[in-house]
C-alpha positions in Angstrom: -15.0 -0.7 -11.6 -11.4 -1.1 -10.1 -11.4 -4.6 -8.2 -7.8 -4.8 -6.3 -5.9 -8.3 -4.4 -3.6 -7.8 -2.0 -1.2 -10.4 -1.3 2.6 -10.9 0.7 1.1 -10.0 4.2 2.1 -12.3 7.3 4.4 -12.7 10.7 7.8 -11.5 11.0 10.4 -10.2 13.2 11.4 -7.0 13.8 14.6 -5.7 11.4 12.6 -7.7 8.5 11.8 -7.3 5.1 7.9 -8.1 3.4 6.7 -7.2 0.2 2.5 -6.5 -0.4 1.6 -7.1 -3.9 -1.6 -5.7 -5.1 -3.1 -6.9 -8.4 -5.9 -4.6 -10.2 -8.1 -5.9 -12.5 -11.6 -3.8 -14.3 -10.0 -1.0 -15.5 -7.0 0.4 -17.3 -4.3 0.5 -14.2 -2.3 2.8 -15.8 -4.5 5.7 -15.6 -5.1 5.2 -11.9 -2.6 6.9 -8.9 -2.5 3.7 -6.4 -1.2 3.9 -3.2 -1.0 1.6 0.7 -2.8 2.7 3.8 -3.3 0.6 6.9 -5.2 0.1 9.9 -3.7 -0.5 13.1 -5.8 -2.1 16.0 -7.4 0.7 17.6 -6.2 3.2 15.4 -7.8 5.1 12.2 -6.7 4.0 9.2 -4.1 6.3 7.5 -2.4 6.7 4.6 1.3 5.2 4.0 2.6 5.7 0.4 1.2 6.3 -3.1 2.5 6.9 -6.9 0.8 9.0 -9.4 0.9 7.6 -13.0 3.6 9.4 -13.6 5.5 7.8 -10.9 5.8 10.5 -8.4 5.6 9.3 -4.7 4.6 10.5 -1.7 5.9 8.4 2.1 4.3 8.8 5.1 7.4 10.2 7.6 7.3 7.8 9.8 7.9 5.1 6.5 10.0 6.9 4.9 13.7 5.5 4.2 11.8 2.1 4.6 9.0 1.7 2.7 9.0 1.4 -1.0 6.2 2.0 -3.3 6.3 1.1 -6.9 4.2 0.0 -9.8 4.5 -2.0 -12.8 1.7 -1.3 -15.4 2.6 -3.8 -17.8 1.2 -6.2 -15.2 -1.4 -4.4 -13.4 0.3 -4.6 -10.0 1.4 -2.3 -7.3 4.5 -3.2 -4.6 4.9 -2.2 -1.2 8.4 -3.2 -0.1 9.1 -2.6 3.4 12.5 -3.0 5.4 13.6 -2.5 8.6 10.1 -3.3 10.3 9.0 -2.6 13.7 6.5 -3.2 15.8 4.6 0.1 15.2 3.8 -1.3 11.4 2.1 -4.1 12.9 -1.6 -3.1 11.1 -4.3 -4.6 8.0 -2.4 -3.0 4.9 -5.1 -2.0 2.3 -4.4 -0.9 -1.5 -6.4 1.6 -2.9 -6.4 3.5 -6.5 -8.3 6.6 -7.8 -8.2 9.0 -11.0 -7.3 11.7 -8.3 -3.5 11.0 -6.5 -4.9 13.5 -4.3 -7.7 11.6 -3.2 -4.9 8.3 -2.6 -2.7 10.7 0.0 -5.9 11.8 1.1 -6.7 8.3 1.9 -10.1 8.7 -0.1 -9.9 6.3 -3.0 -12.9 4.6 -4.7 -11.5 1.6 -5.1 -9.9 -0.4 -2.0 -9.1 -4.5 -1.7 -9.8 -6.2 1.1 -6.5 -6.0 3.0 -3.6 -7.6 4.1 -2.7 -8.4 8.1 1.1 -7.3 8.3 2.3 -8.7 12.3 5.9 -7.3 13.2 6.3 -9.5 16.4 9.5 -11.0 18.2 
């Protein structure tokens, strides 16, 4: 079992910069393709970003050029860094990781962590 932590969430202005952090624990990180979806208020949750264990990416469009994904295995932890926020990201960020990185895009991971509330709010 795969047991993730987000952390970093919280209000700020549109134009700023947050980074999530996400801290896996229970299995051997580095054999897992971990990735960010979110869940705006309303809304189904969908899939942002994710990196394979080889480090290939995949960015939702309407992140890309601002969001950020990347891991480091040495300490079990995956990074969402997001710039130029707007409103429209306002949403609960969730990390997820699976065996499958087609299962993370696909927003089907077996493991998920409780989830972060990101506000973009003037």
């Amino acid at each position: 079992q795969v047991q993730l932590v987000e952390s970093g969430g919280g209000l700020v202005q549109p134009g700023a910069s947050l980074r999530l952090s996400c801290a896996a624990s229970g299995g051997v990180f580095s054999r897992y393709a971990v990735g960010w979806s979110r869940q705006a208020p309303g809304k189904q949750r969908e899939s942002v970003t994710s990196i394979s264990t080889g480090g290939t990416t995949n960015v939702r469009a309407s992140v890309k050029g601002r969001f950020t994904i990347s891991r480091d295995n040495a300490k079990n932890t995956v990074y969402l860094q997001m710039n130029s926020l707007k409103p429209e990201d306002t949403a609960v960020y969730y990390c997820n990781a699976d065996l499958s990185h087609l299962k993370v895009i696909m927003g089907t991971s077996d493991y998920w962590g409780q989830g972060t509330q990101v506000t973009v709010s003037s």
